[in-house]
Residue, then its C-alpha position, 0 to 999 in steps of 0.5 A: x074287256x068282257x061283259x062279265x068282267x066289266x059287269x064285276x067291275x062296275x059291281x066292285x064300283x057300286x060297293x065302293x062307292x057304297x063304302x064311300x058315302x057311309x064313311x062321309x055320312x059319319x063324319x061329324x059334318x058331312x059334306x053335302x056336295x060329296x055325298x051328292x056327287x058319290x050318290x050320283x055316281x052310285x047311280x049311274x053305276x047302278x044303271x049300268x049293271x041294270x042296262x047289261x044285265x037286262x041286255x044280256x037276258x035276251 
């Protein structure tokens, strides 16, 4: 895989996830271990995209 295309799939990644915890945030009673793990994860993704495209700047 290249680095852009594995740049976009972490980009689609973040967006899901996104899309993720808004949906848990409406329910009525969100559960406060899902949103904690999907914030987490959004995250860690969020790195990621920061670590390559600083990498690849250079």
């Amino acid at each position: 895989m290249s680095i852009e295309a594995h740049l976009e799939s972490l980009l689609r990644k973040h967006g899901t996830l996104e899309s993720q915890i808004s949906t848990a945030m409406s329910r009525p009673v969100p559960d406060s271990v899902e949103l904690t793990q999907l914030k987490r994860e959004k995250l860690r993704v969020k790195e990621e995209i920061e670590r390559i495209r600083t990498a690849t700047r250079h």
